[in-house]
mmCIF file of the N, C-alpha and C atoms, coordinates in Angstrom:
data_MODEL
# 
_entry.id   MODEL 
# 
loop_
_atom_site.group_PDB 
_atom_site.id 
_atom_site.type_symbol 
_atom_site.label_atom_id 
_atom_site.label_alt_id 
_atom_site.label_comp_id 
_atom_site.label_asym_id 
_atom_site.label_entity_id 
_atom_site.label_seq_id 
_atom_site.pdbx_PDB_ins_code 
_atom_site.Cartn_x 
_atom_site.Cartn_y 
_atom_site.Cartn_z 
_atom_site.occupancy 
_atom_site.B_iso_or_equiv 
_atom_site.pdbx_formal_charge 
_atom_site.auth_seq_id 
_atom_site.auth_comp_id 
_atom_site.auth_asym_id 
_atom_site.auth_atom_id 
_atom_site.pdbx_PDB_model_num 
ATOM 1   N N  . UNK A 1 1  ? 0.841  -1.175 0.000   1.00 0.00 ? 1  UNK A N  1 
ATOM 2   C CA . UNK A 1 1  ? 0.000  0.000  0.000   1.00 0.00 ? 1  UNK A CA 1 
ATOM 3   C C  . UNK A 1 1  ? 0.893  1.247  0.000   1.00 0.00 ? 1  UNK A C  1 
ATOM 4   N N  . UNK A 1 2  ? 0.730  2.171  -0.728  1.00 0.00 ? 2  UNK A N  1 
ATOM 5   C CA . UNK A 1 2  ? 1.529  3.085  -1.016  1.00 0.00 ? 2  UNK A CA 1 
ATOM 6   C C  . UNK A 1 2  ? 1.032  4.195  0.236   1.00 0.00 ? 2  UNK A C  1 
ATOM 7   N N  . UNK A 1 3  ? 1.863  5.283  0.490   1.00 0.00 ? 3  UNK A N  1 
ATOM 8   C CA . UNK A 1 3  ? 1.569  6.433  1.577   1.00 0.00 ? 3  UNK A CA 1 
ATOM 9   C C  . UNK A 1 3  ? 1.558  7.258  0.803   1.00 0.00 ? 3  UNK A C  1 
ATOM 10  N N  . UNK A 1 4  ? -0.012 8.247  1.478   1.00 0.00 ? 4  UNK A N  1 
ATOM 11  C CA . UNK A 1 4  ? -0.194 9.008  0.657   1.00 0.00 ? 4  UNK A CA 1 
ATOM 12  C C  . UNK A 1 4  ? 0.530  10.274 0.668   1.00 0.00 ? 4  UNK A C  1 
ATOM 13  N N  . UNK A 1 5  ? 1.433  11.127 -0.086  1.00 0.00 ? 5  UNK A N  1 
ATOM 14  C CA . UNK A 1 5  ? 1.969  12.404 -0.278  1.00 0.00 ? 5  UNK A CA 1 
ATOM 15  C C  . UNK A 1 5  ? 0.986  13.469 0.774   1.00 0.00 ? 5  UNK A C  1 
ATOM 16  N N  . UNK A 1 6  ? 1.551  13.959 1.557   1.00 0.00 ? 6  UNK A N  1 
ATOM 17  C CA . UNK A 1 6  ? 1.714  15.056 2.200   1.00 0.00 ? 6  UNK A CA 1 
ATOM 18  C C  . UNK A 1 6  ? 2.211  16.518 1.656   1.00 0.00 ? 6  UNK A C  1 
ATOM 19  N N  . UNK A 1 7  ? 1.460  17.349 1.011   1.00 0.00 ? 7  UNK A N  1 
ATOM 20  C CA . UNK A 1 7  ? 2.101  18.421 0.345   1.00 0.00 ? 7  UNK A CA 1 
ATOM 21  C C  . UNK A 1 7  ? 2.593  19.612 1.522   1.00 0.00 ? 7  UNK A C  1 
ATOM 22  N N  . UNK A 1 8  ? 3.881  19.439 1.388   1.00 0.00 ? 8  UNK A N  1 
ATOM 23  C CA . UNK A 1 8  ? 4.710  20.896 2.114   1.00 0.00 ? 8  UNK A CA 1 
ATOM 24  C C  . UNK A 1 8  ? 4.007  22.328 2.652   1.00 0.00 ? 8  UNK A C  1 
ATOM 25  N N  . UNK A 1 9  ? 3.349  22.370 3.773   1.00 0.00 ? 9  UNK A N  1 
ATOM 26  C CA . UNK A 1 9  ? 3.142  23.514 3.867   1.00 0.00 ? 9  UNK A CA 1 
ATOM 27  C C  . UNK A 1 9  ? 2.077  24.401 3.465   1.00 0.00 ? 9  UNK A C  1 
ATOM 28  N N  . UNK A 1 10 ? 1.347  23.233 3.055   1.00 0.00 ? 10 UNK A N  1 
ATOM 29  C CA . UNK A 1 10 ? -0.006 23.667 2.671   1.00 0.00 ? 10 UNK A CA 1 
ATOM 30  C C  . UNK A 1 10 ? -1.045 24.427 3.618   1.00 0.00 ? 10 UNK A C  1 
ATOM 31  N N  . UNK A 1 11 ? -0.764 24.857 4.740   1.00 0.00 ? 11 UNK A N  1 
ATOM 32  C CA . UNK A 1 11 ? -1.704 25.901 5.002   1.00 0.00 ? 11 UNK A CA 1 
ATOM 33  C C  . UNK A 1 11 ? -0.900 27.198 5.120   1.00 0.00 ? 11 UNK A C  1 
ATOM 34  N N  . UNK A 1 12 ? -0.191 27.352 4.281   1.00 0.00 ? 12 UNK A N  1 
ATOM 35  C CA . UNK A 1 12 ? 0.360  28.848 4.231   1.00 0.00 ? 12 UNK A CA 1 
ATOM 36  C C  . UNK A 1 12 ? 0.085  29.135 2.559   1.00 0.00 ? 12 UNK A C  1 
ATOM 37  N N  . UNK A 1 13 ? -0.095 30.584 2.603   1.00 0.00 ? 13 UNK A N  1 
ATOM 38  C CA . UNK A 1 13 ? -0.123 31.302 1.427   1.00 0.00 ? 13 UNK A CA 1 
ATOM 39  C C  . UNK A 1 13 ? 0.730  30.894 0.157   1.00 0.00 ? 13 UNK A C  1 
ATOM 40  N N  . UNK A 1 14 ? 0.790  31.234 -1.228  1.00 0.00 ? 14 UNK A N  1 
ATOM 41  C CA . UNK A 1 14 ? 1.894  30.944 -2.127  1.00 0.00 ? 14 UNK A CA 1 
ATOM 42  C C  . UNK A 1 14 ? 3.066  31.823 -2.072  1.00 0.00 ? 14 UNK A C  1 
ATOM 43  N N  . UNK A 1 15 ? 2.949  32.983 -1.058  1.00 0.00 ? 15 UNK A N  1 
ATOM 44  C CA . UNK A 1 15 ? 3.964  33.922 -1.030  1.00 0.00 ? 15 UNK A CA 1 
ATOM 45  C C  . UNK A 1 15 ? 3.586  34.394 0.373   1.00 0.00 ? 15 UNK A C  1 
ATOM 46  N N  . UNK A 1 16 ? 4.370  34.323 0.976   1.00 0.00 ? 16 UNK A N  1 
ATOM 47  C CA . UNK A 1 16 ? 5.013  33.705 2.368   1.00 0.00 ? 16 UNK A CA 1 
ATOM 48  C C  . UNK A 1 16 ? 5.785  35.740 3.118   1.00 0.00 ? 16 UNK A C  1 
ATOM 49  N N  . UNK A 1 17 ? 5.591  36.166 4.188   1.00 0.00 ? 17 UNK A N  1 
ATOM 50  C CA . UNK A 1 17 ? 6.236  37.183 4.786   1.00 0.00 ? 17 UNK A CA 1 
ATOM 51  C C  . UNK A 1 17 ? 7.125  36.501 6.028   1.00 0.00 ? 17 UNK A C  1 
ATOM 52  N N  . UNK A 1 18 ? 8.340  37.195 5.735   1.00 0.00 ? 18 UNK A N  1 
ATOM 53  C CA . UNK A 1 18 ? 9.393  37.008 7.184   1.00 0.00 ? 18 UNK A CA 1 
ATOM 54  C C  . UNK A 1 18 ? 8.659  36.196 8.456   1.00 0.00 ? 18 UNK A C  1 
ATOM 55  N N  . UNK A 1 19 ? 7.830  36.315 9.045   1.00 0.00 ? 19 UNK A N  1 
ATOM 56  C CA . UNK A 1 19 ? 7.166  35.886 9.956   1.00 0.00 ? 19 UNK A CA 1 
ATOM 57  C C  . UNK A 1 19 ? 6.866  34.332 9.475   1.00 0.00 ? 19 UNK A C  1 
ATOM 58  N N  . UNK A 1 20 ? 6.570  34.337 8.758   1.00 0.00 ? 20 UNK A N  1 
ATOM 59  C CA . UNK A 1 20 ? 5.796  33.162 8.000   1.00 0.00 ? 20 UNK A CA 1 
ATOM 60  C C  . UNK A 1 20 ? 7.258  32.140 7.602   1.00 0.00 ? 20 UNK A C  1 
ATOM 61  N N  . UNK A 1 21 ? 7.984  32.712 7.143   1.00 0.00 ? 21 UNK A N  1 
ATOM 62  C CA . UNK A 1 21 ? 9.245  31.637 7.211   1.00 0.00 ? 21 UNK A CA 1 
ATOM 63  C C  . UNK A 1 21 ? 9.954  31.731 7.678   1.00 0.00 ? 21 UNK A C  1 
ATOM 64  N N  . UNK A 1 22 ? 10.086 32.250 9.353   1.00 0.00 ? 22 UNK A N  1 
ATOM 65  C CA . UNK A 1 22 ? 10.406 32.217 10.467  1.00 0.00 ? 22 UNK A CA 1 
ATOM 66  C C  . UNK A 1 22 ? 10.091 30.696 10.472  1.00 0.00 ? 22 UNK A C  1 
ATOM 67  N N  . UNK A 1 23 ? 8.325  30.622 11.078  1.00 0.00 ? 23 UNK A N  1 
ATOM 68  C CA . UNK A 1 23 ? 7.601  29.582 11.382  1.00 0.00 ? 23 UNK A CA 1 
ATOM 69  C C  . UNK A 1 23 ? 8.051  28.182 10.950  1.00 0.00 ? 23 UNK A C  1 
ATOM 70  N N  . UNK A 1 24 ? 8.358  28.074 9.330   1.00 0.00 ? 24 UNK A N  1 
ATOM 71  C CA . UNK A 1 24 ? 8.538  27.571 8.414   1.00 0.00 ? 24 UNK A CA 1 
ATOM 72  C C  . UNK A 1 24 ? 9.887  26.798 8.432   1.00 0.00 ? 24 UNK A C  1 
ATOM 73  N N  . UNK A 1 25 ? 10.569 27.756 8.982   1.00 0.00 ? 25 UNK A N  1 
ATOM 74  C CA . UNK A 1 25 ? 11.851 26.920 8.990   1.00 0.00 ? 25 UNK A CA 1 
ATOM 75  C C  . UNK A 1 25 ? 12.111 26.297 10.718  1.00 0.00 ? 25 UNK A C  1 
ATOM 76  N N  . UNK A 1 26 ? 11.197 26.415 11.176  1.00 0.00 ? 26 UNK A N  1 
ATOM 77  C CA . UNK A 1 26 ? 11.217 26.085 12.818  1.00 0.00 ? 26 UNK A CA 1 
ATOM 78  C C  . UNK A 1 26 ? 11.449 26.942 13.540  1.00 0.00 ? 26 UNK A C  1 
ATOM 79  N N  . UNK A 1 27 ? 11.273 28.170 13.292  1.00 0.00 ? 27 UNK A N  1 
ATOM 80  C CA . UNK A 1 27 ? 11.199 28.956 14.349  1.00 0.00 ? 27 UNK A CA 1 
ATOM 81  C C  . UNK A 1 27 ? 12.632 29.966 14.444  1.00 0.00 ? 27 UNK A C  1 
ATOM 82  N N  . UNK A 1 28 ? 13.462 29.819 13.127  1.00 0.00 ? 28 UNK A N  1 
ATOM 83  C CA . UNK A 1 28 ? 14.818 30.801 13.212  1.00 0.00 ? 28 UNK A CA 1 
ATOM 84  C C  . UNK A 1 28 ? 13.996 32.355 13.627  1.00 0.00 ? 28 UNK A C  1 
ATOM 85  N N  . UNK A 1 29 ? 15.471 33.089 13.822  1.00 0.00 ? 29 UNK A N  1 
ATOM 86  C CA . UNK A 1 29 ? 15.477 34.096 14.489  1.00 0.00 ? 29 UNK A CA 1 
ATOM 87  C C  . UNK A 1 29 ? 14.895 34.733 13.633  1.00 0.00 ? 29 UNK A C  1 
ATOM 88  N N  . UNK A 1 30 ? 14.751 35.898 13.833  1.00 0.00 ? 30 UNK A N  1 
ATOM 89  C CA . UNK A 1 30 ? 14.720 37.134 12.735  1.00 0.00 ? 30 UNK A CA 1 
ATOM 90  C C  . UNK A 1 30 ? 15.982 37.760 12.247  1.00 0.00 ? 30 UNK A C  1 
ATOM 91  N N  . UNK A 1 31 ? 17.034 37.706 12.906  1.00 0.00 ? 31 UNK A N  1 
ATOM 92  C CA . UNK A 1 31 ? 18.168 37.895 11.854  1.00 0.00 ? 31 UNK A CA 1 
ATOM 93  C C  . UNK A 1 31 ? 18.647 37.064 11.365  1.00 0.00 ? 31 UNK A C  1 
ATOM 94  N N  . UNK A 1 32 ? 18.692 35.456 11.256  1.00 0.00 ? 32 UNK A N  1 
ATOM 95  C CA . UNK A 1 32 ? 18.729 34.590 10.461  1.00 0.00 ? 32 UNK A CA 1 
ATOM 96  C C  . UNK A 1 32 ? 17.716 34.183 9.383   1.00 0.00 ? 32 UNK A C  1 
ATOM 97  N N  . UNK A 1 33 ? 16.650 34.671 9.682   1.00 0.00 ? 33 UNK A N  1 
ATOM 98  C CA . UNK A 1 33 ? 15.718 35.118 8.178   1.00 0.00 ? 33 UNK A CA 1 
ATOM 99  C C  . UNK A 1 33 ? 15.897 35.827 7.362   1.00 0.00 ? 33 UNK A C  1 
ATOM 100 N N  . UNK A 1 34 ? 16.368 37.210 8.005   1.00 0.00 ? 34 UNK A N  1 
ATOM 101 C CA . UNK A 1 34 ? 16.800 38.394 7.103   1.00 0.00 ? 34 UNK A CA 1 
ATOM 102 C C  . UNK A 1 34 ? 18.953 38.006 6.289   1.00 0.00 ? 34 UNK A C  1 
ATOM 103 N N  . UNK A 1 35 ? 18.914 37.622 6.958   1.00 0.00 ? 35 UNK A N  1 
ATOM 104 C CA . UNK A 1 35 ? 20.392 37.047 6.490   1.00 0.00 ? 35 UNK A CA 1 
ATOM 105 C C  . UNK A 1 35 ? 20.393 36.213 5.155   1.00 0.00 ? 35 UNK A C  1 
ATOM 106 N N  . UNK A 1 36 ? 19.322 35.343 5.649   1.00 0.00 ? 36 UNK A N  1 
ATOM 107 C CA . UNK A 1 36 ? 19.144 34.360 4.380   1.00 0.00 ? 36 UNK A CA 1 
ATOM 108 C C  . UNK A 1 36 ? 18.474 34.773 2.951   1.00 0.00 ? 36 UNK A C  1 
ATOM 109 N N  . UNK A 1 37 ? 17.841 35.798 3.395   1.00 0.00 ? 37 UNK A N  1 
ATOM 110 C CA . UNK A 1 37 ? 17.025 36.867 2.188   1.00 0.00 ? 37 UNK A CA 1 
ATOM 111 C C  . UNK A 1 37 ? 17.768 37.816 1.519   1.00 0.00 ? 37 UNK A C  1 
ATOM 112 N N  . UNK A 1 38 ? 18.687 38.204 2.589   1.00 0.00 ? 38 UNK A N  1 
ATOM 113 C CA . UNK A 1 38 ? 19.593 38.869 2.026   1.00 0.00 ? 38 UNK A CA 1 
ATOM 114 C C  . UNK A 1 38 ? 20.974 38.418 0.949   1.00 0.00 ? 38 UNK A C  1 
ATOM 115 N N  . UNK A 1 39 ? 21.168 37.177 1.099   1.00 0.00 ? 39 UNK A N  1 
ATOM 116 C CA . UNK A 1 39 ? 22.354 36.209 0.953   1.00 0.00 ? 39 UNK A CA 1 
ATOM 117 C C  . UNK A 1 39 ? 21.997 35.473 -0.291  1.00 0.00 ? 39 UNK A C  1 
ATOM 118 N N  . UNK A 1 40 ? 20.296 36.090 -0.559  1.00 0.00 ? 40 UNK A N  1 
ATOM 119 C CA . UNK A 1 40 ? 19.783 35.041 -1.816  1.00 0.00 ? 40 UNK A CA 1 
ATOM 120 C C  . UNK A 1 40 ? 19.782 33.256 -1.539  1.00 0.00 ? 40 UNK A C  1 
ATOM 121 N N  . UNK A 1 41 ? 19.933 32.918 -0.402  1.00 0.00 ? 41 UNK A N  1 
ATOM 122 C CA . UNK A 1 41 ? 19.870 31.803 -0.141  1.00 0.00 ? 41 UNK A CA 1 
ATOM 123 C C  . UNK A 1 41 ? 18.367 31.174 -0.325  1.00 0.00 ? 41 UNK A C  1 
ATOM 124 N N  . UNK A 1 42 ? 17.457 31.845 0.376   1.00 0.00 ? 42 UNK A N  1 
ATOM 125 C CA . UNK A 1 42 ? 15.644 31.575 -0.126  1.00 0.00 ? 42 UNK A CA 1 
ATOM 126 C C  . UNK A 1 42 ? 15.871 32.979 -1.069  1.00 0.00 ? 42 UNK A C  1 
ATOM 127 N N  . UNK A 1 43 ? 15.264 32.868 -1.721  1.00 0.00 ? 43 UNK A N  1 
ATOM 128 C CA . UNK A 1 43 ? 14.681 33.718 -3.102  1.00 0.00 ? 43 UNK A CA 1 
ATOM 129 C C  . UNK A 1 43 ? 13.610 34.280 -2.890  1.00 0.00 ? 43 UNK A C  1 
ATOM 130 N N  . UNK A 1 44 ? 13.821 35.424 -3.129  1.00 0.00 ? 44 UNK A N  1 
ATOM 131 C CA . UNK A 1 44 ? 12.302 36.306 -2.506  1.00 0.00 ? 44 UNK A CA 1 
ATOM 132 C C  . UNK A 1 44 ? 12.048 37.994 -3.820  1.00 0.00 ? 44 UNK A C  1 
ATOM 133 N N  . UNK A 1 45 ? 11.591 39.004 -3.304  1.00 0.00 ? 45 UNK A N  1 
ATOM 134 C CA . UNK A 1 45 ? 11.294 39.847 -4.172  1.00 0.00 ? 45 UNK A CA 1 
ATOM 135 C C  . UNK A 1 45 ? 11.511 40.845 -2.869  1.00 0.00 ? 45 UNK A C  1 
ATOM 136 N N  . UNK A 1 46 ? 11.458 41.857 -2.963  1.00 0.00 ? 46 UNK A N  1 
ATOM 137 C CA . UNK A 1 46 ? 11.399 42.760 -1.794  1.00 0.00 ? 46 UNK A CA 1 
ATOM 138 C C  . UNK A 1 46 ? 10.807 44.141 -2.592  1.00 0.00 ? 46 UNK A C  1 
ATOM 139 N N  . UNK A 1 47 ? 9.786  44.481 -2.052  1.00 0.00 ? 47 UNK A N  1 
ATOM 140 C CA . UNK A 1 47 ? 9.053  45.515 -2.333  1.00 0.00 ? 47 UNK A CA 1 
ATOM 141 C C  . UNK A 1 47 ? 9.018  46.865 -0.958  1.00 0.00 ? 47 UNK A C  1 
ATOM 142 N N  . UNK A 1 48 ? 9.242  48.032 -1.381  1.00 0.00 ? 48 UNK A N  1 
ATOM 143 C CA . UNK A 1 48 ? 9.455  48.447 -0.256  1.00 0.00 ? 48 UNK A CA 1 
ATOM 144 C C  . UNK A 1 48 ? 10.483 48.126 0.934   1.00 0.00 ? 48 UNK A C  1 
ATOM 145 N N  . UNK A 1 49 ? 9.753  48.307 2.056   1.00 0.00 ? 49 UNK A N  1 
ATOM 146 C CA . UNK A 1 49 ? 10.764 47.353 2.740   1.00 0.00 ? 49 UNK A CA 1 
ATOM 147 C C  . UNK A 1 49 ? 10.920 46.209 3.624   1.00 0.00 ? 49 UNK A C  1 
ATOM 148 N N  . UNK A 1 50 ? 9.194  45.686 2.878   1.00 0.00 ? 50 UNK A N  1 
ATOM 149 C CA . UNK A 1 50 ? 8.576  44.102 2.856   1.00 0.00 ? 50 UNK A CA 1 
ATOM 150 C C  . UNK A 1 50 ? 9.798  43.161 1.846   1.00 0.00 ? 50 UNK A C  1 
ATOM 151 N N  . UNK A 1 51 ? 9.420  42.049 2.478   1.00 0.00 ? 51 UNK A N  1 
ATOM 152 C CA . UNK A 1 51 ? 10.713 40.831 1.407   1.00 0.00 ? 51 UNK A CA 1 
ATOM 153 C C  . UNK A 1 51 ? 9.100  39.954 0.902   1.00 0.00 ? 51 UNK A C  1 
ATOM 154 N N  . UNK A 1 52 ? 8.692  39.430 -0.106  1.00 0.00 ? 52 UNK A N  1 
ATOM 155 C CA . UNK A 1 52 ? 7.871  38.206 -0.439  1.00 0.00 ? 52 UNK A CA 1 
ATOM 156 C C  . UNK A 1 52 ? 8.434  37.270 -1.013  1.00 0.00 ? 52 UNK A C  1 
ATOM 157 N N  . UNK A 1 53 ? 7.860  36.235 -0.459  1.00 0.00 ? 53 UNK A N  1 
ATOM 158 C CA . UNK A 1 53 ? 8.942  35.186 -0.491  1.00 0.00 ? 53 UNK A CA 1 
ATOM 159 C C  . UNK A 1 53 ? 8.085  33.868 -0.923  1.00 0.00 ? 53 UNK A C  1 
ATOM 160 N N  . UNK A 1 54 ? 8.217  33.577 -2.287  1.00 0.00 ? 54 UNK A N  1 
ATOM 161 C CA . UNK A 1 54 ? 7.325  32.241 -2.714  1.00 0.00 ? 54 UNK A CA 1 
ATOM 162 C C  . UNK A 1 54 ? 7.646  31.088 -2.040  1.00 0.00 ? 54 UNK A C  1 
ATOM 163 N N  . UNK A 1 55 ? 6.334  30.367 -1.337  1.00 0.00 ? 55 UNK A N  1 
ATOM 164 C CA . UNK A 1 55 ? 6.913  29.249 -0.540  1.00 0.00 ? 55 UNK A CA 1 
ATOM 165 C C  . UNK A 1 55 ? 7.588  28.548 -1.712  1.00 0.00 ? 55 UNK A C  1 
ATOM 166 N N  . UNK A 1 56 ? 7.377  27.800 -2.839  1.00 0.00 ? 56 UNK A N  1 
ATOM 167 C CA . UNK A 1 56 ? 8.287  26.988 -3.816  1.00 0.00 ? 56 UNK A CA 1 
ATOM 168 C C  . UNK A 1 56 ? 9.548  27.530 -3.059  1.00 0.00 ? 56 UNK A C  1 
ATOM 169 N N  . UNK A 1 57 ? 10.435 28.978 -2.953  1.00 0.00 ? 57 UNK A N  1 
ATOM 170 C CA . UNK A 1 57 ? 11.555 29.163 -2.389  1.00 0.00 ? 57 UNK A CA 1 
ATOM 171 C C  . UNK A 1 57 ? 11.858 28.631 -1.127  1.00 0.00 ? 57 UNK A C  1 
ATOM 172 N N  . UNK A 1 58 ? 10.658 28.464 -0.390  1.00 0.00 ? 58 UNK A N  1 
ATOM 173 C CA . UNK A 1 58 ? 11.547 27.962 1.186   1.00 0.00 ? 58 UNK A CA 1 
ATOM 174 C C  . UNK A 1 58 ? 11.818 26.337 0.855   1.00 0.00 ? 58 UNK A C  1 
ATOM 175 N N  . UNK A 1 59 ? 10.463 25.740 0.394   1.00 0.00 ? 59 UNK A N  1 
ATOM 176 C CA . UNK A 1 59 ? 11.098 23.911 -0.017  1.00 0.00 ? 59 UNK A CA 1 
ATOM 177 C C  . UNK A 1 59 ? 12.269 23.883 -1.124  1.00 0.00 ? 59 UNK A C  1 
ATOM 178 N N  . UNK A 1 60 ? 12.281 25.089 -1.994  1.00 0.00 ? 60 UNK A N  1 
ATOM 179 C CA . UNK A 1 60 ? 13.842 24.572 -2.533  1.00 0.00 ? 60 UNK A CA 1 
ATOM 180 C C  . UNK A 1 60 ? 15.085 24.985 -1.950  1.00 0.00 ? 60 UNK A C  1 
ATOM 181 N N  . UNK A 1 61 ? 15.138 25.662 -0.930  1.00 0.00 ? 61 UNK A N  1 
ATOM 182 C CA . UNK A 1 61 ? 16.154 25.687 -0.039  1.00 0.00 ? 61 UNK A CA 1 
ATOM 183 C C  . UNK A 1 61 ? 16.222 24.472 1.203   1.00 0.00 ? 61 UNK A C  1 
ATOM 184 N N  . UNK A 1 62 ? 14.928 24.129 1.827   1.00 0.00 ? 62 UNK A N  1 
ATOM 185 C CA . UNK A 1 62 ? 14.961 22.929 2.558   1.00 0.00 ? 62 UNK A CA 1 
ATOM 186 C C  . UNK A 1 62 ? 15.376 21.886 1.874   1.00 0.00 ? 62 UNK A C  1 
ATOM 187 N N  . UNK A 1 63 ? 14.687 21.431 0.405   1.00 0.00 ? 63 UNK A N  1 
ATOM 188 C CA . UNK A 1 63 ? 15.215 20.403 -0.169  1.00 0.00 ? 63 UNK A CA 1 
ATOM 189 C C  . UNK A 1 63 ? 16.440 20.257 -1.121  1.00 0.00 ? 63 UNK A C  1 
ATOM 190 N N  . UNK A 1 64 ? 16.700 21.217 -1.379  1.00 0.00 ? 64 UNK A N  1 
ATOM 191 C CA . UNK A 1 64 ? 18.117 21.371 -2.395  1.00 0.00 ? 64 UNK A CA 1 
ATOM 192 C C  . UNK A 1 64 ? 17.126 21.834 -3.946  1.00 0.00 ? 64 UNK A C  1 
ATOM 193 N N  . UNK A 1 65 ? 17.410 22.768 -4.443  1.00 0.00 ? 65 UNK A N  1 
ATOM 194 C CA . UNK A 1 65 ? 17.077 23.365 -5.486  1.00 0.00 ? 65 UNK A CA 1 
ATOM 195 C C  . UNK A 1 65 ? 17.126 21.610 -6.542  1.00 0.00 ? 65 UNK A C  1 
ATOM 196 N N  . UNK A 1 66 ? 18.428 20.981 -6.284  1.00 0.00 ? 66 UNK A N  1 
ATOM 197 C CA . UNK A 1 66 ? 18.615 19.791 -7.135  1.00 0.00 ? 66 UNK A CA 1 
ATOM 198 C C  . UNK A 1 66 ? 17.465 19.075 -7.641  1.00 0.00 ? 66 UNK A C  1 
ATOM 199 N N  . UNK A 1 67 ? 16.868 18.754 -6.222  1.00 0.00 ? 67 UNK A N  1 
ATOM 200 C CA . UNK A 1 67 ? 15.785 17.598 -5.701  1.00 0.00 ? 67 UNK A CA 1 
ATOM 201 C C  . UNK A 1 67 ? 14.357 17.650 -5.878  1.00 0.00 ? 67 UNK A C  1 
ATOM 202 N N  . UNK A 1 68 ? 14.539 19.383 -6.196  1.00 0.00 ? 68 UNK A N  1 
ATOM 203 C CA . UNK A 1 68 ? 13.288 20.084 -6.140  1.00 0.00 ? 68 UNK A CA 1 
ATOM 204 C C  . UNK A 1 68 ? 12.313 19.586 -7.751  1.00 0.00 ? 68 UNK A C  1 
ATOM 205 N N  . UNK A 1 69 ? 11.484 18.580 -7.698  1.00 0.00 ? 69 UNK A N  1 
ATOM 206 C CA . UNK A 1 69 ? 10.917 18.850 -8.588  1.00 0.00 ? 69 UNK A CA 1 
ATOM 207 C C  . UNK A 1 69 ? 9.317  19.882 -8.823  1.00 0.00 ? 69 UNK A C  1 
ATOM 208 N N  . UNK A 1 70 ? 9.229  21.020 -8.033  1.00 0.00 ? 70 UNK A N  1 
ATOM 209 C CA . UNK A 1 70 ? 8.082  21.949 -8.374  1.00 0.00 ? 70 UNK A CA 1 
ATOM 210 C C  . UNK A 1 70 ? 8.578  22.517 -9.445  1.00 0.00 ? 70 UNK A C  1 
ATOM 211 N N  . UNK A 1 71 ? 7.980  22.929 -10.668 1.00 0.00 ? 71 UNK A N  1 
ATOM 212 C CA . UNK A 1 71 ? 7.886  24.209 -11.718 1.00 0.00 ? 71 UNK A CA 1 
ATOM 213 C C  . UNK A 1 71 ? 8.084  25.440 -11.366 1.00 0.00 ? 71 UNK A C  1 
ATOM 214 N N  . UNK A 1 72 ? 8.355  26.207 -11.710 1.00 0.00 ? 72 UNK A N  1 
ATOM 215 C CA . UNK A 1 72 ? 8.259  27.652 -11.061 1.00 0.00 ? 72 UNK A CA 1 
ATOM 216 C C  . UNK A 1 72 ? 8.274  27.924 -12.365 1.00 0.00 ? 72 UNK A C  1 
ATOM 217 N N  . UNK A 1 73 ? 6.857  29.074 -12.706 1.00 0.00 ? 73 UNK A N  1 
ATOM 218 C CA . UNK A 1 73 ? 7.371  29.400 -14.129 1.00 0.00 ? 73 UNK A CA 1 
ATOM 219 C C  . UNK A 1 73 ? 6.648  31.011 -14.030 1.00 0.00 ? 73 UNK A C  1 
# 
C-alpha cells in the first residue's frame, strides 16, 4: 500500500512574509531570516521594505534546489 503524499506547507499562502518563514523553517530568528534573504539563499522579491517570499523558495532551499521537482514558471 503506497503512503499518501503530504504536500509541504499547505496551510500557508503561495507567497510567504518574514514571519511566516520564520515559522517555516522552525522557528529561526529574525536575523537569520533576514540574512538568508539577504544572501539570496531563499529567493524572494522585496518591495518596499517588505521581502515576499514564494513558498516553492523555502522547499527549494529545505530540499536542495537539485531535488526540487516543483515548476516555477
Amino acid at each position: 500500500m503506497k503512503e499518501k503524499a503530504i504536500p509541504m506547507f499547505e496551510n500557508y499562502p503561495d507567497v510567504v512574509e518574514v514571519a511566516q518563514l520564520r515559522e517555516m523553517l522552525g522557528g529561526i530568528s529574525k536575523r537569520l531570516a533576514y540574512q538568508l534573504l539577504a544572501s539570496g539563499e531563499v529567493h524572494s522579491v522585496r518591495i518596499g521594505r517588505a521581502y515576499k517570499i514564494p513558498k516553492t523558495s523555502v522547499i527549494e532551499y529545505l530540499i536542495g534546489e537539485a531535488q526540487c521537482r516543483i515548476s516555477i514558471s
